[in-house]
Backbone as CSV, one residue per row, in Angstrom:
resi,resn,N_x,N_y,N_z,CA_x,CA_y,CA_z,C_x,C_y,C_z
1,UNK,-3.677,14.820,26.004,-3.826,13.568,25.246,-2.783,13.519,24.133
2,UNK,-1.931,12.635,23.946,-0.850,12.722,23.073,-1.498,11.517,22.105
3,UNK,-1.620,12.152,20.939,-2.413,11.693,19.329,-0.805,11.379,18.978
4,UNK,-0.924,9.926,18.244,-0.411,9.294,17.516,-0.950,8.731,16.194
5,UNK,-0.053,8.168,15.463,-0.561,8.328,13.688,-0.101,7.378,13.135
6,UNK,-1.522,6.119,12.003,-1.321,5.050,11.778,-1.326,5.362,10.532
7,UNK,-0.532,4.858,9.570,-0.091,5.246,8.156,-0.430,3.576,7.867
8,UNK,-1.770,3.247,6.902,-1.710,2.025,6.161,-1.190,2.283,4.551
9,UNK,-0.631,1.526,4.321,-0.463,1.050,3.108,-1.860,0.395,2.426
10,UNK,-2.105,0.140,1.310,-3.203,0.324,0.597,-3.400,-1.683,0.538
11,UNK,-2.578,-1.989,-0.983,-3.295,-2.716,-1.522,-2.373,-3.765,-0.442
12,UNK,-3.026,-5.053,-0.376,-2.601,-6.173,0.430,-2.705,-5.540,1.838
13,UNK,-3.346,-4.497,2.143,-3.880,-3.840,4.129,-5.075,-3.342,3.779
14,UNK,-5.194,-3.119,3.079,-7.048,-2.495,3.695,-7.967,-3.353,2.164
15,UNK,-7.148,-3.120,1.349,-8.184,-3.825,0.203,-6.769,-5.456,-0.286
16,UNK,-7.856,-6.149,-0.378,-7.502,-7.423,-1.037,-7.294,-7.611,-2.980
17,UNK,-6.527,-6.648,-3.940,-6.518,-6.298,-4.250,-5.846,-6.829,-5.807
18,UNK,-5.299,-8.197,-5.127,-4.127,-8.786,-5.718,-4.168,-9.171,-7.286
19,UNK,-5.729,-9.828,-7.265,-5.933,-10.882,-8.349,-6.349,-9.358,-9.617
20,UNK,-6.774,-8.653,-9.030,-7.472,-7.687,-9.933,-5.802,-7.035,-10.536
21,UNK,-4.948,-6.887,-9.692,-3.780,-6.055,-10.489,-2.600,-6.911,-11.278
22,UNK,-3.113,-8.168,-10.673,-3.106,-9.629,-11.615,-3.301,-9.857,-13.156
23,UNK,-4.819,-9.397,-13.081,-5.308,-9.553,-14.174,-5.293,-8.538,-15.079
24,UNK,-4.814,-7.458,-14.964,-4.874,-6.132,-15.533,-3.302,-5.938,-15.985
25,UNK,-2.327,-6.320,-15.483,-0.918,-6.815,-15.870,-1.617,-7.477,-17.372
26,UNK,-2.243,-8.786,-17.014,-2.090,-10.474,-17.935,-3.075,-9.148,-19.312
27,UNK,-3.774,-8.438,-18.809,-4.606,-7.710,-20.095,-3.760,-6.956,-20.767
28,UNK,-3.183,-5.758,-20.089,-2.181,-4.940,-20.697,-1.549,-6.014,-21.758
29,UNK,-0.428,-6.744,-20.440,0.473,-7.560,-21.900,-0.395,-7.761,-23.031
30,UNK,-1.365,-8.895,-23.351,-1.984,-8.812,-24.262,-2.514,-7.891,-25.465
31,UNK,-2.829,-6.747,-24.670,-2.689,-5.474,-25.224,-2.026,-4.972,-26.134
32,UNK,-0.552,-5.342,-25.590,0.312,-4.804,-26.296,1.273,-5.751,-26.838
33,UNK,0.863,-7.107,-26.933,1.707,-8.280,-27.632,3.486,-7.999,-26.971
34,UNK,3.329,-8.437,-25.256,4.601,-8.024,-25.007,4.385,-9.154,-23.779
35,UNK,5.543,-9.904,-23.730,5.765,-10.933,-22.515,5.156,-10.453,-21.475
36,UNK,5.124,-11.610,-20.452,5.276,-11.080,-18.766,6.109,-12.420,-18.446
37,UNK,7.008,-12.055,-17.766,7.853,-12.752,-16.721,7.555,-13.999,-15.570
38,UNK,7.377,-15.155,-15.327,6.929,-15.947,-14.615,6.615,-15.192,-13.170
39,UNK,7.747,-14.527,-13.009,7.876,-14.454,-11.589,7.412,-12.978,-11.279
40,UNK,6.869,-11.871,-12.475,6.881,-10.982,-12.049,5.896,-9.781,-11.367
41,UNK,4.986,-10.738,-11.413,3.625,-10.319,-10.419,4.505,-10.395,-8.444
42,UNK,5.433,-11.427,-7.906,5.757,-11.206,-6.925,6.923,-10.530,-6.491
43,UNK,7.738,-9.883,-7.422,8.733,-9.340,-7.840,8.089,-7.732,-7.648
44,UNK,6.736,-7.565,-8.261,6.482,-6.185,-8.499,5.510,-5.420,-7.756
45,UNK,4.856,-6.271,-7.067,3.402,-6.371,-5.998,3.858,-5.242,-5.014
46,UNK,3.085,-3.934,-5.229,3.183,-2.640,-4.272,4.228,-1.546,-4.665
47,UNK,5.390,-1.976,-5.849,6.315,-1.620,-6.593,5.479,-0.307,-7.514
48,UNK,6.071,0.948,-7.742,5.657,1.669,-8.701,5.652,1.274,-10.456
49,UNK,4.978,1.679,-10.751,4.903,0.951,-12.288,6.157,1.552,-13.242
50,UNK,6.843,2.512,-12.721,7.134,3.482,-13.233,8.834,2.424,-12.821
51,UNK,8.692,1.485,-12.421,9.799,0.507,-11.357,9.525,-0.858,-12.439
52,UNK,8.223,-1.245,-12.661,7.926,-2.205,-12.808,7.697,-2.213,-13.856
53,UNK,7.904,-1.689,-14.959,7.581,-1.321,-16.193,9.189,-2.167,-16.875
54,UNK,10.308,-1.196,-16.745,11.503,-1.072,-17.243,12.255,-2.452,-16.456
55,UNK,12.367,-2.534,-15.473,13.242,-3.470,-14.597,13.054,-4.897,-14.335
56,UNK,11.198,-4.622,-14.464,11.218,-6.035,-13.775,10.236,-6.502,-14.797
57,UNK,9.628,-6.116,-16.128,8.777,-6.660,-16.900,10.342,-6.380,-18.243
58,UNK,11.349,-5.238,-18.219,11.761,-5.055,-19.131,11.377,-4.615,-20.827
59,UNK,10.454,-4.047,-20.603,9.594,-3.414,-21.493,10.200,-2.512,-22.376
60,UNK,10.706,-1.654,-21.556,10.956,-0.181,-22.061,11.708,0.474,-21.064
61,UNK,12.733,1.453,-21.477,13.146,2.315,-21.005,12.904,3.758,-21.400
62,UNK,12.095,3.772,-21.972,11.631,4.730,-22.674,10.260,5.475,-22.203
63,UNK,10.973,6.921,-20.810,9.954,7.182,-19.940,8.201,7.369,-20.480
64,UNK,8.228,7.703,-22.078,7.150,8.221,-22.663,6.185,6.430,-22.196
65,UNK,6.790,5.817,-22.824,6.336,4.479,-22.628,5.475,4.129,-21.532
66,UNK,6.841,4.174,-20.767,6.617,3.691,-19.377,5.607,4.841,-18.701
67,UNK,5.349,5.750,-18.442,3.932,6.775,-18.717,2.860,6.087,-19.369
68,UNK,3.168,6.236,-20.659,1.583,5.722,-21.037,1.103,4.410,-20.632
69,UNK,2.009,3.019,-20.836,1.820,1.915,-20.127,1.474,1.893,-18.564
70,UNK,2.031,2.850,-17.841,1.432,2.553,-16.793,0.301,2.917,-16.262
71,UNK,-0.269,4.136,-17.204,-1.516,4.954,-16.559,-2.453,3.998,-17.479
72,UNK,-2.105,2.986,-18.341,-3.303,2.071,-19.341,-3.307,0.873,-18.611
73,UNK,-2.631,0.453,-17.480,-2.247,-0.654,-16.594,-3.127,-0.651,-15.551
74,UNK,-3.455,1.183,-15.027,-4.483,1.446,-13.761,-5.841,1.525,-14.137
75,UNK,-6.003,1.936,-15.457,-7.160,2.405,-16.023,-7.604,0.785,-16.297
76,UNK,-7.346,-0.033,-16.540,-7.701,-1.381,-16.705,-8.318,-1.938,-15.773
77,UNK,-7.327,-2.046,-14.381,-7.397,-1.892,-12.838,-9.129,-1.408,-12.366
78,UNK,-9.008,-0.031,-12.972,-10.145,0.429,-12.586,-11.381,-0.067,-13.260
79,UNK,-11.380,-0.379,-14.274,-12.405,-1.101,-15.216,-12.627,-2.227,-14.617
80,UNK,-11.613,-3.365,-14.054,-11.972,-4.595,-13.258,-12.735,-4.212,-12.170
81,UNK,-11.905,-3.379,-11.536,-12.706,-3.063,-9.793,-14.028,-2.389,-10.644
82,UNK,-14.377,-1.599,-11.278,-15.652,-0.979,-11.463,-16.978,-2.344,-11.922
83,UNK,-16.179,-3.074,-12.821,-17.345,-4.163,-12.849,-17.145,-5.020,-11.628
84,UNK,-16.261,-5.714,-10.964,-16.293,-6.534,-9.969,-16.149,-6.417,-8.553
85,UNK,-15.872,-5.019,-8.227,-15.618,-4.889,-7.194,-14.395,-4.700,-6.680
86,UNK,-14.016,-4.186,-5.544,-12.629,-4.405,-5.320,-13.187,-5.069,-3.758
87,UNK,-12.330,-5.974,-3.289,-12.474,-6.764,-2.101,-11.852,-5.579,-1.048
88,UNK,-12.128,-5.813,-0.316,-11.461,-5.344,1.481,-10.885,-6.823,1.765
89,UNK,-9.319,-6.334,2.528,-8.400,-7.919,2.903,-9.365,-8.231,4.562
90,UNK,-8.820,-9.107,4.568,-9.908,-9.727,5.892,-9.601,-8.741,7.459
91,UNK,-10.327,-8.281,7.666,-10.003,-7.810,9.126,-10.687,-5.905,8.960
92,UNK,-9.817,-5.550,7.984,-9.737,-4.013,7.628,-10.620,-3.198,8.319
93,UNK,-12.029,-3.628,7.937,-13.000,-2.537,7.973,-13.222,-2.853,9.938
94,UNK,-12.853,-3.853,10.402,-13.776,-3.727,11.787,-12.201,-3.032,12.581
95,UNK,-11.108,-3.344,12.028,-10.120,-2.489,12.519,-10.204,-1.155,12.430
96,UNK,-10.194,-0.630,11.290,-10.616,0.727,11.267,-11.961,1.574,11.938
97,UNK,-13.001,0.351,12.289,-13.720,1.136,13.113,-13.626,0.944,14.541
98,UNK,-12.757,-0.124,15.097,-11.848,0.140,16.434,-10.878,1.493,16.043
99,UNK,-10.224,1.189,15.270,-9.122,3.142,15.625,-10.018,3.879,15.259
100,UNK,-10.943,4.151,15.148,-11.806,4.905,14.652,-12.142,6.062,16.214
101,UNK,-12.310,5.131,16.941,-12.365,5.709,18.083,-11.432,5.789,19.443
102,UNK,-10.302,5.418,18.989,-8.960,5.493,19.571,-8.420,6.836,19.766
103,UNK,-7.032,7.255,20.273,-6.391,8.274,19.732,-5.587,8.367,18.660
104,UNK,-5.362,7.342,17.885,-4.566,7.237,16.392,-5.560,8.296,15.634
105,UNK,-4.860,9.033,14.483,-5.204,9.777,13.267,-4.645,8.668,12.660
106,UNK,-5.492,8.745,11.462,-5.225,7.961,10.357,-5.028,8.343,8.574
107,UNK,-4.099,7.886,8.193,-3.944,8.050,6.896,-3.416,7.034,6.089
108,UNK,-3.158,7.401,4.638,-3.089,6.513,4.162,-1.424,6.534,3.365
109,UNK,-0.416,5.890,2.995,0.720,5.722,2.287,1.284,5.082,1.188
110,UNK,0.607,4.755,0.005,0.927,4.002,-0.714,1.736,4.472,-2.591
111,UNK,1.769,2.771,-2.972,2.560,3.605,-4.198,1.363,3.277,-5.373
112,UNK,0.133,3.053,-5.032,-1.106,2.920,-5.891,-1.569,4.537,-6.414
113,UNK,-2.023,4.651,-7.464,-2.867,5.593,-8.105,-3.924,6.079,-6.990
114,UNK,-4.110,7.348,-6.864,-5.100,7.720,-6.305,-6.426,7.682,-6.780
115,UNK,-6.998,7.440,-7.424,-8.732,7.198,-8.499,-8.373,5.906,-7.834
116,UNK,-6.914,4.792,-7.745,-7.736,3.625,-7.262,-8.077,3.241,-6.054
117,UNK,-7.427,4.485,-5.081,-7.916,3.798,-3.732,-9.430,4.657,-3.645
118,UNK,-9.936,5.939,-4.046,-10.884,6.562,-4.376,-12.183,5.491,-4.566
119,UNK,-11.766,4.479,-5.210,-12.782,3.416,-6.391,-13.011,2.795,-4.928
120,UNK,-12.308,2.056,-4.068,-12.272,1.056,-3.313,-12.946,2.094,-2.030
121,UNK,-12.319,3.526,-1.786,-13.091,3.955,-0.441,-14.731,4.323,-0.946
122,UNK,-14.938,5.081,-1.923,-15.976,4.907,-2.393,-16.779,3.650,-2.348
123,UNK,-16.220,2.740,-2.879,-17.145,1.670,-2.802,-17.745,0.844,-1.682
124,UNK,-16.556,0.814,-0.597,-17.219,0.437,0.584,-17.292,1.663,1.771
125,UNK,-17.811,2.758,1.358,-18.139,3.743,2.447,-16.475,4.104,3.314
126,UNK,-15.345,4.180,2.861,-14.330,4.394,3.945,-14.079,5.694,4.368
127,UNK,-14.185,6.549,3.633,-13.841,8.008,3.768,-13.808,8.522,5.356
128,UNK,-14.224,7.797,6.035,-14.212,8.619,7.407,-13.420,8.396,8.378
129,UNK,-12.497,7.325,7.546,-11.857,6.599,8.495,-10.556,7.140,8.367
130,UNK,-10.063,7.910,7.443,-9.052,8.500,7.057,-9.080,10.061,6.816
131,UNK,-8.045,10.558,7.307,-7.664,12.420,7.131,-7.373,12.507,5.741
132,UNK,-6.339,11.615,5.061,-6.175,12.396,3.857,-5.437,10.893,2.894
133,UNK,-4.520,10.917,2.151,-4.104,10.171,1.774,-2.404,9.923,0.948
134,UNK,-1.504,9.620,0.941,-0.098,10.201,0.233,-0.134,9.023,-1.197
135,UNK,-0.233,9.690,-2.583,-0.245,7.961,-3.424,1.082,8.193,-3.954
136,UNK,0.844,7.816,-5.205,1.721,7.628,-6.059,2.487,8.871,-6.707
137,UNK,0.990,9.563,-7.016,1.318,10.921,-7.990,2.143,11.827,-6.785
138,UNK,1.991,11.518,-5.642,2.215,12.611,-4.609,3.414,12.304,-4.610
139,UNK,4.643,11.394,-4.837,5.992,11.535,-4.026,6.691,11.424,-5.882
140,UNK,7.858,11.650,-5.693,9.139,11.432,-7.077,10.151,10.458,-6.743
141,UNK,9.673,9.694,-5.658,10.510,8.437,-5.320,9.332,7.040,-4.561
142,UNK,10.124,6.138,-5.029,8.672,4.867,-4.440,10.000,4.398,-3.387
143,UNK,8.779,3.341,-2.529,9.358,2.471,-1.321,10.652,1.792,-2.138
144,UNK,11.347,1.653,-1.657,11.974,2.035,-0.142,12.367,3.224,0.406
145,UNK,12.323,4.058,-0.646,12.409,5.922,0.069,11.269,6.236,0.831
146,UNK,11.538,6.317,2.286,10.926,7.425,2.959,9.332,8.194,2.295
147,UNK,9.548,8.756,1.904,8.974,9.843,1.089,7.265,10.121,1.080
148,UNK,6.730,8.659,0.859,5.662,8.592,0.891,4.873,8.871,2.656
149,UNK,5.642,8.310,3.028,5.445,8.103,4.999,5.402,9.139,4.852
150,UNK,6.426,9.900,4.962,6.512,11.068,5.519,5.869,12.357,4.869
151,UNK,5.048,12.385,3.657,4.065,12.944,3.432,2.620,12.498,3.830
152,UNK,2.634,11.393,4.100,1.327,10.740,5.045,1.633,11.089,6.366
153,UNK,2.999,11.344,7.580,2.763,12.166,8.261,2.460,13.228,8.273
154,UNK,2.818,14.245,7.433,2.110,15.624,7.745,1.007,16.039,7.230
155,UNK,0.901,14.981,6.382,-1.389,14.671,6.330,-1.729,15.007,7.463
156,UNK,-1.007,14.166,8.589,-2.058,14.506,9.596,-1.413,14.961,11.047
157,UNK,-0.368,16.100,10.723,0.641,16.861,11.074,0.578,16.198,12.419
158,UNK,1.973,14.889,12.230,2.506,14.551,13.348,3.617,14.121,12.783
159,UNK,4.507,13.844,13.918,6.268,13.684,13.460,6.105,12.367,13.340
160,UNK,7.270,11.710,12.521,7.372,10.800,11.856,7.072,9.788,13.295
161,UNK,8.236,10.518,14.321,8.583,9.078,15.406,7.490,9.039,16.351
162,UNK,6.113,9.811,15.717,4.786,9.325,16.823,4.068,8.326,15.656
163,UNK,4.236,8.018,14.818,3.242,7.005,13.815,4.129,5.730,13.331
164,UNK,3.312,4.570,13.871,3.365,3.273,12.947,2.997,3.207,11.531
165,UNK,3.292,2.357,11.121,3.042,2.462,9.476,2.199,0.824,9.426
166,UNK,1.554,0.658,8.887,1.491,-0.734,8.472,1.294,-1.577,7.413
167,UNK,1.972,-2.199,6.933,2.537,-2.908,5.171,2.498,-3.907,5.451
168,UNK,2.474,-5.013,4.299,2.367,-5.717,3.708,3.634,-6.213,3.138
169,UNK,4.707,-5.151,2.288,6.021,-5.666,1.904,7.004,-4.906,2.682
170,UNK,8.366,-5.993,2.374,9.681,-5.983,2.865,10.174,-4.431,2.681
171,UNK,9.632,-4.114,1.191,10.310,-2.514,0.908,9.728,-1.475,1.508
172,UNK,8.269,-1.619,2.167,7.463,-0.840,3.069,8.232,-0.510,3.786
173,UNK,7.986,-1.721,4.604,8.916,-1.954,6.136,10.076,-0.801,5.524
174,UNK,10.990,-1.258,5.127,12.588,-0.662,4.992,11.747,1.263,5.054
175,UNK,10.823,1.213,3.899,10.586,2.642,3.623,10.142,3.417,5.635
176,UNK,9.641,2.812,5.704,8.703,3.286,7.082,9.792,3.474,8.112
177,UNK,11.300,2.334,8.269,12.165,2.533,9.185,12.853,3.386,8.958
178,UNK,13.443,4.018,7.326,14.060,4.919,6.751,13.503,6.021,7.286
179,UNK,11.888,6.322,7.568,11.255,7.506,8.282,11.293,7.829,9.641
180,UNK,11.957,6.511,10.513,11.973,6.601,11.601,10.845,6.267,12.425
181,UNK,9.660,5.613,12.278,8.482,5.164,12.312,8.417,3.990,12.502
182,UNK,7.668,3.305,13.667,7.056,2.400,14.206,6.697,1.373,13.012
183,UNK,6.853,0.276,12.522,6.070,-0.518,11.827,5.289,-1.826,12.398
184,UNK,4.637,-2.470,11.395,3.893,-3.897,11.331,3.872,-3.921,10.711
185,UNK,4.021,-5.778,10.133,4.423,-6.558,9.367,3.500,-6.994,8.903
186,UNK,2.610,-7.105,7.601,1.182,-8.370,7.845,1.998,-9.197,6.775
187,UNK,1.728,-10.853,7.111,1.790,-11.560,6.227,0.626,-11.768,4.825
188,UNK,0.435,-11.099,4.354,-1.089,-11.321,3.350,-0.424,-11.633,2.236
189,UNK,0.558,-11.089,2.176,0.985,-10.924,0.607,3.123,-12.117,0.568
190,UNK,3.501,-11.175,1.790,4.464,-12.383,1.949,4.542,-12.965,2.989
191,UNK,5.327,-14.332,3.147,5.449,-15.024,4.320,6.408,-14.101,5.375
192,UNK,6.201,-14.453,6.440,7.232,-13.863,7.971,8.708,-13.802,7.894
193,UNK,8.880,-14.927,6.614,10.227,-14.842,6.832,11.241,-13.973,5.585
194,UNK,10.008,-12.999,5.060,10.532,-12.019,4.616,10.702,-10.823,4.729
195,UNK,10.416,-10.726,5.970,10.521,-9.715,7.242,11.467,-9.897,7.916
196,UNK,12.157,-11.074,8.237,12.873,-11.747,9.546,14.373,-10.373,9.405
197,UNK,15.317,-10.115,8.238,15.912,-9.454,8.367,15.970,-7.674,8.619
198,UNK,15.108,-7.534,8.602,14.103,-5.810,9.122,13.916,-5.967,10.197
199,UNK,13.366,-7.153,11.196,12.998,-7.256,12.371,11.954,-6.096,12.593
200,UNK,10.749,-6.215,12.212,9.741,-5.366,12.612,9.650,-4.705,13.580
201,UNK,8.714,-3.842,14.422,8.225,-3.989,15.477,7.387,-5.479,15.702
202,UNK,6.238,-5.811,14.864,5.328,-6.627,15.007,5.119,-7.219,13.816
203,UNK,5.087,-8.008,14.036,4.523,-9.505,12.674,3.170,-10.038,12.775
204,UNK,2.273,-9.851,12.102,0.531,-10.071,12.097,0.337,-10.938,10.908
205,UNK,-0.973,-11.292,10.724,-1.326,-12.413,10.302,-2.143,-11.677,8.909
206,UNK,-2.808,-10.327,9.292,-3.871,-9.081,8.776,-4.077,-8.940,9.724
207,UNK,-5.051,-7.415,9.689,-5.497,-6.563,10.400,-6.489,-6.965,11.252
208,UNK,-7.001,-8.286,10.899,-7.920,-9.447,11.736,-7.261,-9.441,13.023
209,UNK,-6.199,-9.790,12.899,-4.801,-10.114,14.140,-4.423,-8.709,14.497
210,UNK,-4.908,-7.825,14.618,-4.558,-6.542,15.138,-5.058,-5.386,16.167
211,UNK,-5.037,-5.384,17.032,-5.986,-4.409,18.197,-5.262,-3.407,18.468
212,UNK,-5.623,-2.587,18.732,-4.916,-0.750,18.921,-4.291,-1.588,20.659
213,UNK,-4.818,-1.801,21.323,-3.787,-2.249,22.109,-2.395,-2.484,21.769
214,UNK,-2.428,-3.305,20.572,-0.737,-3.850,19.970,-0.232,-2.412,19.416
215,UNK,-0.598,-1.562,18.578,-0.362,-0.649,18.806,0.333,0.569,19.566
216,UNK,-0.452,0.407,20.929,-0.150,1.485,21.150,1.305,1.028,22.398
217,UNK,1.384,-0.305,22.692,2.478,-0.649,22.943,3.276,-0.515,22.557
218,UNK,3.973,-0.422,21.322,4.427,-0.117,19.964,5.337,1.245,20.672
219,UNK,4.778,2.333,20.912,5.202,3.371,21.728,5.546,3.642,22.890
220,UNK,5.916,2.609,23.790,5.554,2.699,25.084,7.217,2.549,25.664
């Protein structure tokens, strides 16, 4: 039986996640009597903070900063999801219990804090659906480097070119092809035609629009 390996990306693929890291941005600033940028919630969406701090809010260059601002950015995060919940994006949970019983291993790849995907598997029972997980704290480079994938492959010790990845953004994608890895595209977060120059494997709608069938074609 030849086991293959589905690497999701977190926020905008398994949790719906958006408005909460929305609002925890709009608090921080406040926080700290410091702008936010019109545009820079779509500019920064899945981006490390440690990215999104200095470049694209222009805050600080000043790593101490950009440290403490960003770990007071998640901790906020977590205070929203702890009183309100964190959503699952539409599809997630009945997908994962189709691969559940597939031959895919599953893990997870993202550039989110680990306590926050913790908050969200905790909260809706996920833990079983996944071997292990690669976040933020785990790599010294964010998407578009490789890095993360490919410590979410040997989570669940398989080579890069037996696992799809599946994201949400353009810099995913790039990160996941940089690994040599199968991708999908979901539109949740951007439209299709910000994919069009990556040329995916597959372009989905969410994980609603997704069957291990499409999958495992993917390899074939």
């Amino acid at each position: 039986m030849l086991l293959r390996g589905a690497i999701f990306d977190w926020d905008g693929v398994i949790v719906d996640s958006s408005d909460l890291h929305l609002k925890s941005w709009q608090a921080l600033a406040k926080e700290l009597n410091l702008p936010l940028p019109n545009d820079h919630f779509e500019k920064g969406f899945g981006k490390r903070n440690e990215t999104i701090i200095p470049q694209i809010l222009g805050w600080s260059n000043d790593p101490a900063k950009i440290d403490h601002w960003g770990k007071r950015k998640e901790e906020i995060y977590r205070e929203f999801g702890n009183k309100d919940g964190i959503k699952l994006a539409r599809g997630s949970r009945n997908f994962l219990k189709q691969i559940s019983s597939s031959t895919f291993r599953c893990s997870i790849g993202t550039s989110t804090e680990r306590k926050n995907c913790e908050m969200a598997i905790n909260q809706h029972e996920l833990s079983p659906y996944f071997i292990g997980a690669a976040c933020s704290e785990d790599v010294s480079k964010g998407k578009p480097d490789p890095e993360v994938f490919l410590k979410a492959a040997q989570i669940m010790s398989l080579h890069p070119k037996d696992c799809v990845v599946i994201e949400d953004s353009p810099h995913g994608i790039e990160a996941a092809q940089a690994a040599e890895m199968k991708t999908v595209a979901l539109t949740t977060t951007h439209p299709s035609t910000t994919f069009m120059h990556l040329n995916p494997d597959l372009v989905v709608g969410s994980l609603a629009d997704l069957n291990i069938t499409n999958l495992e074609n993917l390899f074939l």
